[in-house]
N, CA, C and O atoms as a printed pandas DataFrame, in Angstrom:
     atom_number atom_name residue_name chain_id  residue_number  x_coord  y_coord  z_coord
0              1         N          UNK        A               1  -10.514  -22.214  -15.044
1              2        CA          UNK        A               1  -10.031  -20.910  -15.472
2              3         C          UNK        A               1   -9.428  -21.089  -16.859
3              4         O          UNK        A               1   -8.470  -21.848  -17.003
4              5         N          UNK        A               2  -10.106  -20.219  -18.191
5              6        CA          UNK        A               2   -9.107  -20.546  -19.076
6              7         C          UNK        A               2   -8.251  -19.518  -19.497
7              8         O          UNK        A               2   -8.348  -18.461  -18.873
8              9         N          UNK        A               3   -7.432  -19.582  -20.412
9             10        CA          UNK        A               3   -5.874  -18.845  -20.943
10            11         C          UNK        A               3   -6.371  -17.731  -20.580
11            12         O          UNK        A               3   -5.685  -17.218  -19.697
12            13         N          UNK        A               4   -7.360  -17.064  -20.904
13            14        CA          UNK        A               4   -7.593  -16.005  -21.198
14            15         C          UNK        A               4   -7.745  -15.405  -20.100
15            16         O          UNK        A               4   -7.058  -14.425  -19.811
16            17         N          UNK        A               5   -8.667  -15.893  -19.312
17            18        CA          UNK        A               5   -8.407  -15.323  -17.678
18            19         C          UNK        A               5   -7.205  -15.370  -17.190
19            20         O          UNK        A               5   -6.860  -14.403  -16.510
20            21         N          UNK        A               6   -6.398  -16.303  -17.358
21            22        CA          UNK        A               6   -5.247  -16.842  -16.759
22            23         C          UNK        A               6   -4.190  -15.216  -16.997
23            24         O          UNK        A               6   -3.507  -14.652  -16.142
24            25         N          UNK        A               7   -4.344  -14.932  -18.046
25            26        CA          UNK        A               7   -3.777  -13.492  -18.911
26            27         C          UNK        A               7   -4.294  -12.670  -17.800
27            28         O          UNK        A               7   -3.578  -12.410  -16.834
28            29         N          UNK        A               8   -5.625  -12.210  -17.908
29            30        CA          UNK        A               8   -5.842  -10.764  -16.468
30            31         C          UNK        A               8   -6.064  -11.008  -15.571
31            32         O          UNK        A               8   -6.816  -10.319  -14.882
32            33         N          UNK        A               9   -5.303  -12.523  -15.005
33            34        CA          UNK        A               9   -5.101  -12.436  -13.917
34            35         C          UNK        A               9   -3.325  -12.449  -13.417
35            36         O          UNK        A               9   -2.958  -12.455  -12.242
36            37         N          UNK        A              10   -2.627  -12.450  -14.328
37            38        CA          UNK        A              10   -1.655  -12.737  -14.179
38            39         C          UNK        A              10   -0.349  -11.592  -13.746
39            40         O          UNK        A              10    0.701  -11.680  -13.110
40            41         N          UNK        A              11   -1.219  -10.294  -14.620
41            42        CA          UNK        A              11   -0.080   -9.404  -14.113
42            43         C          UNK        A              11   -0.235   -8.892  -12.174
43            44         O          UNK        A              11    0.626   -8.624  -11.337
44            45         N          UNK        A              12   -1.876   -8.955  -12.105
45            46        CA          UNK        A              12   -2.194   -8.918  -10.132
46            47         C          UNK        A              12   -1.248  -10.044   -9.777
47            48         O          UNK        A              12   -0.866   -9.722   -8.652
48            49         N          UNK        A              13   -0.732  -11.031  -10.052
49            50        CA          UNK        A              13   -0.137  -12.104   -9.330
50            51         C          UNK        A              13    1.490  -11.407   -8.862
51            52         O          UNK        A              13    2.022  -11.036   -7.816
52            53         N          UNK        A              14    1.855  -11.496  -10.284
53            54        CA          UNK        A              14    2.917  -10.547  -10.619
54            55         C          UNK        A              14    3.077   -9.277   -9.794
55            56         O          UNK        A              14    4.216   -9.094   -9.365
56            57         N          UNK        A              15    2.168   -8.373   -9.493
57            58        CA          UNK        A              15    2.594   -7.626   -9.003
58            59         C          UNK        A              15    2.472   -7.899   -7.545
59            60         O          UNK        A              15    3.471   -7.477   -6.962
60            61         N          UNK        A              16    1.556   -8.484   -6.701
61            62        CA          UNK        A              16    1.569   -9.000   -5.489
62            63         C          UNK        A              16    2.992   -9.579   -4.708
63            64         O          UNK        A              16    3.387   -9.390   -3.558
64            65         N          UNK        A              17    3.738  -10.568   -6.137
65            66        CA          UNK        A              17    4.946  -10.989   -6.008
66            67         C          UNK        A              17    5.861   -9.972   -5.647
67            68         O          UNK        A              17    6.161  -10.074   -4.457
68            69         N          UNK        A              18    6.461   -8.957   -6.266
69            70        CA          UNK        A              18    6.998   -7.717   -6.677
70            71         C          UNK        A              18    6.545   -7.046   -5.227
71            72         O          UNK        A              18    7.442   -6.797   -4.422
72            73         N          UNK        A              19    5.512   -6.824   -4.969
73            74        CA          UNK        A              19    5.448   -6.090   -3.670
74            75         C          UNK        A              19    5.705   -6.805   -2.132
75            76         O          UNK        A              19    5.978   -6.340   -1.026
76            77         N          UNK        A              20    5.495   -8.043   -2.604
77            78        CA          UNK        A              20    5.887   -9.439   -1.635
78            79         C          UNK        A              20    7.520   -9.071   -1.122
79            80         O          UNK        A              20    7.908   -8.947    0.040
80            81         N          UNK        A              21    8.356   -8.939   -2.442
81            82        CA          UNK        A              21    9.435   -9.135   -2.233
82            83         C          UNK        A              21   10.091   -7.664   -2.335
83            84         O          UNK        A              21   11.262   -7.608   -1.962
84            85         N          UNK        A              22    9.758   -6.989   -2.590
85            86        CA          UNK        A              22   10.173   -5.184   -2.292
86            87         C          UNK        A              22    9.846   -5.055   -0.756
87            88         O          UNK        A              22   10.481   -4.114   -0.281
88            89         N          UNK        A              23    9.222   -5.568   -0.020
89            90        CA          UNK        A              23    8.540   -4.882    1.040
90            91         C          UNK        A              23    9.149   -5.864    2.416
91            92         O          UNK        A              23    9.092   -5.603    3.618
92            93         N          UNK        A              24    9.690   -6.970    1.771
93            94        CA          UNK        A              24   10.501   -8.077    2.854
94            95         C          UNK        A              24   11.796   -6.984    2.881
95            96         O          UNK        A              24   12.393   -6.634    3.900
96            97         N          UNK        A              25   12.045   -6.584    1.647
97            98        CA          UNK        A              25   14.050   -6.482    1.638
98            99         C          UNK        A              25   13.553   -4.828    2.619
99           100         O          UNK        A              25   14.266   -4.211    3.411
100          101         N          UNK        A              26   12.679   -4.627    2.353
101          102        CA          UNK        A              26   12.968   -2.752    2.741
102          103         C          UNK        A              26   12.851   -3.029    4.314
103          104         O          UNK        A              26   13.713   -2.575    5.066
104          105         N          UNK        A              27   11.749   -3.798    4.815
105          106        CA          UNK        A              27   11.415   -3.979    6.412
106          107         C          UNK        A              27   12.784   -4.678    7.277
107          108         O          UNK        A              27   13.203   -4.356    8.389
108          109         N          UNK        A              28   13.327   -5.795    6.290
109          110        CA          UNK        A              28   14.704   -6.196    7.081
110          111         C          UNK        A              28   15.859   -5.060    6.893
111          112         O          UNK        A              28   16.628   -4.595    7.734
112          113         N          UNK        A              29   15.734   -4.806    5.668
113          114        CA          UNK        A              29   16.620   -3.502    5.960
114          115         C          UNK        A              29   17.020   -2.619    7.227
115          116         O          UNK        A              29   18.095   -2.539    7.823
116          117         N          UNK        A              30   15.809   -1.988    7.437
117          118        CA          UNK        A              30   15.215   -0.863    8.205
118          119         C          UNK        A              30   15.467   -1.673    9.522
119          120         O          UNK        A              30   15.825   -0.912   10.421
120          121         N          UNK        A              31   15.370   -3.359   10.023
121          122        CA          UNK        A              31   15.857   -3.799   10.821
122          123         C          UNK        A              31   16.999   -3.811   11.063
123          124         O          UNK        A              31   17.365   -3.723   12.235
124          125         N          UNK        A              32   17.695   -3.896   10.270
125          126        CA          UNK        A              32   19.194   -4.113   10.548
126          127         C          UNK        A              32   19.981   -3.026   10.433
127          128         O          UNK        A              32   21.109   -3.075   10.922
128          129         N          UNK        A              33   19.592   -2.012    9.860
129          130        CA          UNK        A              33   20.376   -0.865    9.892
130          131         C          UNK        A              33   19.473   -0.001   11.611
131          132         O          UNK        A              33   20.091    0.882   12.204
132          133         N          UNK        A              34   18.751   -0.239   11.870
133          134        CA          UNK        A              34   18.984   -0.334   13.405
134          135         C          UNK        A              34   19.684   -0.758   14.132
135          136         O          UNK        A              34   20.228    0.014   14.923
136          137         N          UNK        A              35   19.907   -1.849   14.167
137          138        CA          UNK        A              35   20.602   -2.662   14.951
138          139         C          UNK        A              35   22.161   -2.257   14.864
139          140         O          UNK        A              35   23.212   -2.383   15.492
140          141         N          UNK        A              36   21.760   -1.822   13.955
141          142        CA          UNK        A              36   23.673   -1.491   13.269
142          143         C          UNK        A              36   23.976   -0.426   13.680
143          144         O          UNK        A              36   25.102   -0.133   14.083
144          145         N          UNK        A              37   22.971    0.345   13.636
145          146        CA          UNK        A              37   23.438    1.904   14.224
146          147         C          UNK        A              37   23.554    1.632   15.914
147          148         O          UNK        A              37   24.464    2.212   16.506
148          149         N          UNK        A              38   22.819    0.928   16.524
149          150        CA          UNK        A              38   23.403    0.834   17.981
150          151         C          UNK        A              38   24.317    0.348   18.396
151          152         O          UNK        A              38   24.827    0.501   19.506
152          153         N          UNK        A              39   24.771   -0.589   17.162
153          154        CA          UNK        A              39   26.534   -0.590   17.591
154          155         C          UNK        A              39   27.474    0.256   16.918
155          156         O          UNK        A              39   28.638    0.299   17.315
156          157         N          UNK        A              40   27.150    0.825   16.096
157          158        CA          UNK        A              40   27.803    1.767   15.688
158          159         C          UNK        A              40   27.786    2.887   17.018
159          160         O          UNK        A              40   28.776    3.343   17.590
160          161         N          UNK        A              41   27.113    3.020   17.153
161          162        CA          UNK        A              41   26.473    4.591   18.333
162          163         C          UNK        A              41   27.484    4.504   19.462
163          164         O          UNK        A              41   27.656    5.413   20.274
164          165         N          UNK        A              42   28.300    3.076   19.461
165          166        CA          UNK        A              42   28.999    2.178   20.613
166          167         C          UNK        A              42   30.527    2.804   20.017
167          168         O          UNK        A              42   31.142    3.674   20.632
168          169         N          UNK        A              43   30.991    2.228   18.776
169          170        CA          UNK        A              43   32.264    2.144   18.339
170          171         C          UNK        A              43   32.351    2.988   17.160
171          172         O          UNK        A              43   33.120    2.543   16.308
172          173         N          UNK        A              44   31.586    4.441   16.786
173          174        CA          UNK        A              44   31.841    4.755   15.960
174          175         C          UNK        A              44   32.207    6.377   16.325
175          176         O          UNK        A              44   31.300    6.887   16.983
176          177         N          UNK        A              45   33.265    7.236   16.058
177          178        CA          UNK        A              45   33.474    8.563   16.571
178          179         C          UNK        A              45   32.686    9.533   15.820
179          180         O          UNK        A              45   32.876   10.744   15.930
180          181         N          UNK        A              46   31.663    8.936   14.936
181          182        CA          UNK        A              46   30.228   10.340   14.576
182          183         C          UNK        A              46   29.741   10.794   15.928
183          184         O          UNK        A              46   29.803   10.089   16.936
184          185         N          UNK        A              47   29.364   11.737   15.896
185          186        CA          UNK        A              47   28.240   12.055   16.647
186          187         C          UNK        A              47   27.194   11.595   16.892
187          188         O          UNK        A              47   26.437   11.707   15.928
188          189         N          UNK        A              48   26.624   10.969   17.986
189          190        CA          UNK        A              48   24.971   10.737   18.539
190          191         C          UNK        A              48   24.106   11.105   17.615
191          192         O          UNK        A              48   23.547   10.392   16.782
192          193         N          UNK        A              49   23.982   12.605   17.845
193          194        CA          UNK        A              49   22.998   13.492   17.044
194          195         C          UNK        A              49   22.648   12.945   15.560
195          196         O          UNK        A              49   21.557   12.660   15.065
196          197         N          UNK        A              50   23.887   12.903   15.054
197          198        CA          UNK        A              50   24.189   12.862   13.513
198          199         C          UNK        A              50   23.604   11.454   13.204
199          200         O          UNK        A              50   22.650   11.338   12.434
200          201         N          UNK        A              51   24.121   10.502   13.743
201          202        CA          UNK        A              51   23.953    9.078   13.690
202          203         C          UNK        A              51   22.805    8.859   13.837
203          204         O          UNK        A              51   22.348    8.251   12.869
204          205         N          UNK        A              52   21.875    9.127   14.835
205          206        CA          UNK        A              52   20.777    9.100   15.093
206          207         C          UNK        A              52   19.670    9.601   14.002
207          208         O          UNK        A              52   18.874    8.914   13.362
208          209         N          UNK        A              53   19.854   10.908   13.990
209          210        CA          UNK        A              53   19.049   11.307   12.668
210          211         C          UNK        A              53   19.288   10.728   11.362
211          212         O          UNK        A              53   18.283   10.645   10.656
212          213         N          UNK        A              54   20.373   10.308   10.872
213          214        CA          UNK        A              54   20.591    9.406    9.717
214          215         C          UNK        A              54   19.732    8.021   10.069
215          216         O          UNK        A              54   18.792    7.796    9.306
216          217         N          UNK        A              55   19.958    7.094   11.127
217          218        CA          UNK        A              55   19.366    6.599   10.895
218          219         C          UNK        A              55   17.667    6.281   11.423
219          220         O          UNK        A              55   17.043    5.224   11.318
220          221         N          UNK        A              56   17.383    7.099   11.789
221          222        CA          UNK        A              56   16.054    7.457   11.754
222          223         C          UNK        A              56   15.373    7.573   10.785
223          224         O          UNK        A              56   14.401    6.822   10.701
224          225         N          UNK        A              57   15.617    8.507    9.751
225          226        CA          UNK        A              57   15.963    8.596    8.135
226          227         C          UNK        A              57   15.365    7.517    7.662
227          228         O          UNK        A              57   14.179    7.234    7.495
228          229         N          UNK        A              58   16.681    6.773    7.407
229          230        CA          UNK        A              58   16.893    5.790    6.589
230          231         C          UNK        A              58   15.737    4.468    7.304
231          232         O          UNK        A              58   15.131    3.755    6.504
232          233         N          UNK        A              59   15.598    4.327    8.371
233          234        CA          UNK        A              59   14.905    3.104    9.415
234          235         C          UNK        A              59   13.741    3.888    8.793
235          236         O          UNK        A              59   13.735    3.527    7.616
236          237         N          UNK        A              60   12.582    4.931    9.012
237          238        CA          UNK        A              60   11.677    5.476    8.631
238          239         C          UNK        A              60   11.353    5.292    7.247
239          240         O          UNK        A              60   10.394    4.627    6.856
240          241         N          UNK        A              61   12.322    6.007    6.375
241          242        CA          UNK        A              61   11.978    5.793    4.946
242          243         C          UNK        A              61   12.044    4.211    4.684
243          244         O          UNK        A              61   11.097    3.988    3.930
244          245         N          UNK        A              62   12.579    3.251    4.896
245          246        CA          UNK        A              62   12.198    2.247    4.016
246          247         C          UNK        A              62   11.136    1.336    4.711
247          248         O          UNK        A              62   10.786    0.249    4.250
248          249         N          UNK        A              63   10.565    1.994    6.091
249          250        CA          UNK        A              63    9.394    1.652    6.554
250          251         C          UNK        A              63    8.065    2.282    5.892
251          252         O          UNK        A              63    7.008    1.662    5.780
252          253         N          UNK        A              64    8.215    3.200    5.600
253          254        CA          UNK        A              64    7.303    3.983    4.898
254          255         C          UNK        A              64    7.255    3.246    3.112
255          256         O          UNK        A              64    6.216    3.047    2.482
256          257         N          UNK        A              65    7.709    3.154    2.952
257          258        CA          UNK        A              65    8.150    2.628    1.531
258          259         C          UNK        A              65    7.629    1.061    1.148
259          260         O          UNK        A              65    7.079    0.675    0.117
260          261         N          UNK        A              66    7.999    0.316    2.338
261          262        CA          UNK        A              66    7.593   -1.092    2.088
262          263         C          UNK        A              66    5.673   -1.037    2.522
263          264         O          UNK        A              66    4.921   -2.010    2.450
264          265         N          UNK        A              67    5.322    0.227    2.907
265          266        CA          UNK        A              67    4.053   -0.036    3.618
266          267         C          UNK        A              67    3.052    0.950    2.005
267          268         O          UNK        A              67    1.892    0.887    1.599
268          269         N          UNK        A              68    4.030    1.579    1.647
269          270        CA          UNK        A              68    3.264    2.035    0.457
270          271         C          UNK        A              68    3.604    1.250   -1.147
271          272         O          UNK        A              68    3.310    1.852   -2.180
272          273         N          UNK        A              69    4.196   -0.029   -1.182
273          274        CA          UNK        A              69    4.532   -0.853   -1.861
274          275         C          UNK        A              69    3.589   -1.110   -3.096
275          276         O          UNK        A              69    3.783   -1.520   -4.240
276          277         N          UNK        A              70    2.767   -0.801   -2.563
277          278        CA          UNK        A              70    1.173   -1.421   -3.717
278          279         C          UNK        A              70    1.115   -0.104   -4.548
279          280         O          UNK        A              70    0.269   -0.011   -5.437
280          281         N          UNK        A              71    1.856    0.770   -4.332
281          282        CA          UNK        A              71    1.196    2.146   -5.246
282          283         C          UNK        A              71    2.229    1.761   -6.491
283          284         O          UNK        A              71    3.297    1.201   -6.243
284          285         N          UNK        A              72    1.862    2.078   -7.758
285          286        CA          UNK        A              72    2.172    2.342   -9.097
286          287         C          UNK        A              72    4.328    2.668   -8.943
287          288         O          UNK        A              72    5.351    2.084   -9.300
288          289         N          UNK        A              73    4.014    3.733   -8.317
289          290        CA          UNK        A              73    5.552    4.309   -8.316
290          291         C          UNK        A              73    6.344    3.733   -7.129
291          292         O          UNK        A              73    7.545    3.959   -6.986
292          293         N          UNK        A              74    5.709    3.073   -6.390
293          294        CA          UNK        A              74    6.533    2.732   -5.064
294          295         C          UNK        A              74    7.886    2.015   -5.528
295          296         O          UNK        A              74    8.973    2.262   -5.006
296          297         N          UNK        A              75    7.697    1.094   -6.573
297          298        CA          UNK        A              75    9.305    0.700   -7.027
298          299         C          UNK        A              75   10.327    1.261   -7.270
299          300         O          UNK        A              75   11.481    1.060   -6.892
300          301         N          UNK        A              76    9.703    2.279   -8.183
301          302        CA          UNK        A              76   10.689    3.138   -8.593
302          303         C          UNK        A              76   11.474    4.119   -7.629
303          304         O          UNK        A              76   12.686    4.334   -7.672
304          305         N          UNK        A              77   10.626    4.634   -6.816
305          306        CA          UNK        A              77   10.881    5.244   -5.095
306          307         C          UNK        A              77   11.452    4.357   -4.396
307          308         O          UNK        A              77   12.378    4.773   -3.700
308          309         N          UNK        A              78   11.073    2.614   -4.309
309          310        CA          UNK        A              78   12.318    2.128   -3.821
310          311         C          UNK        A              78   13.570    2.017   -4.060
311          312         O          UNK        A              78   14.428    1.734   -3.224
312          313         N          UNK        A              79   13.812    2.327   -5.707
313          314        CA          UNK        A              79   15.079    2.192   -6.326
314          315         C          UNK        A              79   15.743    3.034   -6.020
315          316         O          UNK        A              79   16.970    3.007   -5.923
316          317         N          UNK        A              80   14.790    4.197   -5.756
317          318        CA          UNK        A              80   15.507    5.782   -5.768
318          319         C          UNK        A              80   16.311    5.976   -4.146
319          320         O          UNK        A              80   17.187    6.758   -3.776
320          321         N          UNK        A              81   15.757    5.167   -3.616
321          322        CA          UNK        A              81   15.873    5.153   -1.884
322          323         C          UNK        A              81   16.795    4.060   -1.461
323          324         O          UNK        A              81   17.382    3.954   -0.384
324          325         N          UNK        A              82   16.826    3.118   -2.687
325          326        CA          UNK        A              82   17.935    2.405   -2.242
326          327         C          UNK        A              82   19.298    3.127   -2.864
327          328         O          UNK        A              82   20.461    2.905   -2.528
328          329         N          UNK        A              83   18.929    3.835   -3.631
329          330        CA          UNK        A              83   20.068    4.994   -4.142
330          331         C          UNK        A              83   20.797    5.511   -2.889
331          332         O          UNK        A              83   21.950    5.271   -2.533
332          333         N          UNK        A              84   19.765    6.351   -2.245
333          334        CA          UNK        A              84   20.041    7.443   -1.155
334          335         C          UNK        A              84   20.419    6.474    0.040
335          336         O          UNK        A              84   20.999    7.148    0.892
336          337         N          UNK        A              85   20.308    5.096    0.444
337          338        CA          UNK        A              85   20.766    4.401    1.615
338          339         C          UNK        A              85   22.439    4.656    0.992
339          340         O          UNK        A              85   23.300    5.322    1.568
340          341         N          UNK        A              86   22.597    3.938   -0.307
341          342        CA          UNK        A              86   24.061    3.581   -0.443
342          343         C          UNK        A              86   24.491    4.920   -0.186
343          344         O          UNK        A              86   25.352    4.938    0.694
344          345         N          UNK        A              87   24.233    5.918   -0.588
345          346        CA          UNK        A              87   24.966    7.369   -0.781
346          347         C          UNK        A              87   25.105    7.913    0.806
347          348         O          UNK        A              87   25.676    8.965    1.093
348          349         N          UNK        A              88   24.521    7.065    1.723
349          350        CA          UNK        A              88   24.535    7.546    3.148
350          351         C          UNK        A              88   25.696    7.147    3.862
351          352         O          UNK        A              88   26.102    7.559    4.949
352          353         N          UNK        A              89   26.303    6.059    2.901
353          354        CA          UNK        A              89   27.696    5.095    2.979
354          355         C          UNK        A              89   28.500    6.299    3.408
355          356         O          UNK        A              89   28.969    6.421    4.540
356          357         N          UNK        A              90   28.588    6.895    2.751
357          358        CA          UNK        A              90   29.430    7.984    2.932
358          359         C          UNK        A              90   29.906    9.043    3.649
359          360         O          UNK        A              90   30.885    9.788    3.685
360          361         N          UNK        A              91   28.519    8.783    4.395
361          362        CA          UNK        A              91   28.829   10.001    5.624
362          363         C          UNK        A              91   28.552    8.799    6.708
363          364         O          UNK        A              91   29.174    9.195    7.694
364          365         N          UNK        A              92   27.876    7.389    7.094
365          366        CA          UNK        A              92   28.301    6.326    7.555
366          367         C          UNK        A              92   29.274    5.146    7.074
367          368         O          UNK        A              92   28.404    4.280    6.973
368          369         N          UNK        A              93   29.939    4.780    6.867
369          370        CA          UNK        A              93   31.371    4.077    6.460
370          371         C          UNK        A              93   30.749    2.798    7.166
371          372         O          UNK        A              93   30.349    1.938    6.381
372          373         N          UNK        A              94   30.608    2.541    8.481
373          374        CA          UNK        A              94   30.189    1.310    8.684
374          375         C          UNK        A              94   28.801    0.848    8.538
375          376         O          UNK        A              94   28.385   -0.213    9.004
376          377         N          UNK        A              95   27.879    1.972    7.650
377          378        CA          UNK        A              95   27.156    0.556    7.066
378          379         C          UNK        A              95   26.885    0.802    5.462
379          380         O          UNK        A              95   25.842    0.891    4.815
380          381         N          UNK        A              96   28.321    0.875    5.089
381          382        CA          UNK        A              96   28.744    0.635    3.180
382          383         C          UNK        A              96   28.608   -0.847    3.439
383          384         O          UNK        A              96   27.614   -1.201    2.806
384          385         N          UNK        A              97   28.965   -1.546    3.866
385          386        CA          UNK        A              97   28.905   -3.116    3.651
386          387         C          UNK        A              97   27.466   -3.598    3.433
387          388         O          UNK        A              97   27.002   -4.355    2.580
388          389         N          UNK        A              98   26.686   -2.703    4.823
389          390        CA          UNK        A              98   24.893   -3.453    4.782
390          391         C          UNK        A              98   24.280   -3.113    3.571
391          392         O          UNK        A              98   23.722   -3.991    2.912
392          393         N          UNK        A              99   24.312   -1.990    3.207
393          394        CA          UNK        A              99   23.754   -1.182    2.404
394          395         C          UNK        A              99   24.058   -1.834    0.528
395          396         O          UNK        A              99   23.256   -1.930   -0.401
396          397         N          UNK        A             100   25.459   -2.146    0.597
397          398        CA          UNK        A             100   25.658   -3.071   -0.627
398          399         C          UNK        A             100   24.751   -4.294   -0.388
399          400         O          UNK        A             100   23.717   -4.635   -0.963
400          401         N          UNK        A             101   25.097   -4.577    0.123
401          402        CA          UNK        A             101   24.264   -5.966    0.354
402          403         C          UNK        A             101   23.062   -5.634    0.131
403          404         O          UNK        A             101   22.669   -6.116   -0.931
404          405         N          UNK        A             102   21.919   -4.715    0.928
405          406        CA          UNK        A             102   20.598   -4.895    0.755
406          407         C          UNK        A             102   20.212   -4.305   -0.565
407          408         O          UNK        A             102   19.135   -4.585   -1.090
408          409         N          UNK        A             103   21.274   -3.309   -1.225
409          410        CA          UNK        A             103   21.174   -2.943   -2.566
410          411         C          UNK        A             103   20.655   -4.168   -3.650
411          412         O          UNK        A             103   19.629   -4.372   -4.298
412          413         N          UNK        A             104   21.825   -4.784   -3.486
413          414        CA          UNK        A             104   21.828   -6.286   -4.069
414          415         C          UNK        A             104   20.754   -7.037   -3.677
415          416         O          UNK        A             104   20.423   -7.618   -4.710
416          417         N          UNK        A             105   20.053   -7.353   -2.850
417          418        CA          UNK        A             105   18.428   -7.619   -2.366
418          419         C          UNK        A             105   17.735   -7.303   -3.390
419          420         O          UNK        A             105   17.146   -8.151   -4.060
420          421         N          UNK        A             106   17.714   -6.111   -3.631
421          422        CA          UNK        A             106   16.314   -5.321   -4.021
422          423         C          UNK        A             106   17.085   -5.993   -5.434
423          424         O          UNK        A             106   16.795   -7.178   -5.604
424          425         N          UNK        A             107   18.023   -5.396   -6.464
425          426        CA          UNK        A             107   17.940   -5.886   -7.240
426          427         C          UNK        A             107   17.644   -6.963   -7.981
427          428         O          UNK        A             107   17.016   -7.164   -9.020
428          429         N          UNK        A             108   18.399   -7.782   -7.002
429          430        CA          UNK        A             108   17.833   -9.342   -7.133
430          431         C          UNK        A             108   16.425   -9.968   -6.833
431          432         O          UNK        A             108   15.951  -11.012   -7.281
432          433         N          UNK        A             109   15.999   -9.258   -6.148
433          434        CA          UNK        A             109   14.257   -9.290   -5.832
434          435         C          UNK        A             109   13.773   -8.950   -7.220
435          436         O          UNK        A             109   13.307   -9.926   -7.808
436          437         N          UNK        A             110   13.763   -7.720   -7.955
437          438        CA          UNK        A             110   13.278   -7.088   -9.042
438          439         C          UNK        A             110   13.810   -8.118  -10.310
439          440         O          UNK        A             110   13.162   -8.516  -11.278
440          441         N          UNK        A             111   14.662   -8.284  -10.086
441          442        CA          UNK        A             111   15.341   -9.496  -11.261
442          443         C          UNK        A             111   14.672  -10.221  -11.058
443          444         O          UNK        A             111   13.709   -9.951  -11.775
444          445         N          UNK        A             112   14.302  -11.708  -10.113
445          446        CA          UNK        A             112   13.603  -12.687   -9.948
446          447         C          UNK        A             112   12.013  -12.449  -10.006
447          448         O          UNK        A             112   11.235  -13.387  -10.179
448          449         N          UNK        A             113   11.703  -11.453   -9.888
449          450        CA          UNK        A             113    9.995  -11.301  -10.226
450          451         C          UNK        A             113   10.034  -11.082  -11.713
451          452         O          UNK        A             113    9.058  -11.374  -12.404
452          453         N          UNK        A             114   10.985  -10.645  -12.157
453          454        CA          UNK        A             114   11.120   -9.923  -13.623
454          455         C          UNK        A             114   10.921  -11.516  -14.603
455          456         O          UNK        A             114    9.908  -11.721  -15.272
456          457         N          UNK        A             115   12.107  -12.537  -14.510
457          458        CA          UNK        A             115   12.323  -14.064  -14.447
458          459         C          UNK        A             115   11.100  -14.297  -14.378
459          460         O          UNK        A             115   10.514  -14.220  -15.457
460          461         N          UNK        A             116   10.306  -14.637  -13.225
461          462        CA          UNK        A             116    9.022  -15.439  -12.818
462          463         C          UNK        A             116    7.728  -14.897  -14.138
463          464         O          UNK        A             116    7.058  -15.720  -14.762
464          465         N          UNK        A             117    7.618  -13.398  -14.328
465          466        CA          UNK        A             117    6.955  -12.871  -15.485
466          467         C          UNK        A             117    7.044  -13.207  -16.514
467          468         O          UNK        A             117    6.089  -13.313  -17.283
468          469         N          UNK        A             118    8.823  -13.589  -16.926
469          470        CA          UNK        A             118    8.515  -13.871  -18.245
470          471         C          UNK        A             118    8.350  -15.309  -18.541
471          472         O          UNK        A             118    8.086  -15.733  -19.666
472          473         N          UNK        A             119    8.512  -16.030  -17.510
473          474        CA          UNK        A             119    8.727  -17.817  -17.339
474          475         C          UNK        A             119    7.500  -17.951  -17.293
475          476         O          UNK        A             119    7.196  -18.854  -18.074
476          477         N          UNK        A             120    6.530  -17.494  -16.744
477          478        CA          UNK        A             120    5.416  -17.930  -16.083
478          479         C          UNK        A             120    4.618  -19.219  -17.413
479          480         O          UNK        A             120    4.391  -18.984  -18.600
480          481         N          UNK        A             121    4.426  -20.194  -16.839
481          482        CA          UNK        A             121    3.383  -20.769  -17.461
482          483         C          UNK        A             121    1.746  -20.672  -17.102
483          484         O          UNK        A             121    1.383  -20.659  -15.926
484          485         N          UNK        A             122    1.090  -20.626  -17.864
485          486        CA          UNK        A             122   -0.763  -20.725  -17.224
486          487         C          UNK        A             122   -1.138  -21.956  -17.543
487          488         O          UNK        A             122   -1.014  -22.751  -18.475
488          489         N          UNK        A             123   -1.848  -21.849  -16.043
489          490        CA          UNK        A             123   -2.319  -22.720  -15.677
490          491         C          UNK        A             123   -3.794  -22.700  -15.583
491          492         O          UNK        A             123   -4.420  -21.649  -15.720
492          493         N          UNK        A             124   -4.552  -24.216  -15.274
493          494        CA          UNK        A             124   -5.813  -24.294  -15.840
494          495         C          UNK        A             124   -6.784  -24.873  -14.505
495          496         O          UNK        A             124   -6.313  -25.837  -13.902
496          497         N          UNK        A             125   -7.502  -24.574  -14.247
497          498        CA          UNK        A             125   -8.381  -24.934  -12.594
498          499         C          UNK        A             125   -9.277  -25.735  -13.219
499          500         O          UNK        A             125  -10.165  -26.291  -12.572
């Protein structure tokens, strides 16, 4: 393979990466803010109803999101959605903690593919 291929093939790598790692943080997400809401559902004085549909929501959308990962805008829709998890902090209080955290995921996911793009060396088969 020489440079030159190495070049159009490099941003498909790149983005494979990028969707690799957008689509891990959104699926564990969506795991754990399950899990979280059933103990919440246990020790928290919201409502069932309320709780439930939030996180249905939120478990849905970033299932939907990590499965449409490969489209053009899906990043940016993840950014936007990891917006709307944190902002859910607010009307859930116990999962401001998860939600920072998986915030910090995604960013750091998008940072380290960002890194790997501009580091990348080519290589020769």
């Amino acid at each position: 393979m020489s440079t030159g291929s190495w070049q159009q093939a490099h941003p498909a790598r790149v983005h494979r990466l990028r969707r690799l790692i957008c689509s891990t943080v959104l699926v564990a997400q969506a795991l754990v803010v399950f899990f979280a809401a059933l103990v919440a559902m246990r020790l928290s004085s919201i409502p069932g109803p309320i709780l439930a549909l939030a996180t249905a929501t939120l478990v849905l959308g970033c299932l939907l999101l990590a499965g449409l990962m490969g489209r053009p805008w899906a990043v940016l829709a993840g950014s936007v959605w990891q917006g709307v998890c944190l902002a859910c902090s607010v009307v859930l209080p116990a999962f401001a903690l998860l939600m920072v955290i998986f915030v910090g995921l995604w960013v750091a996911g998008l940072l380290v593919v960002r890194h790997i793009a501009a580091t990348a060396v080519p290589t020769t088969h």
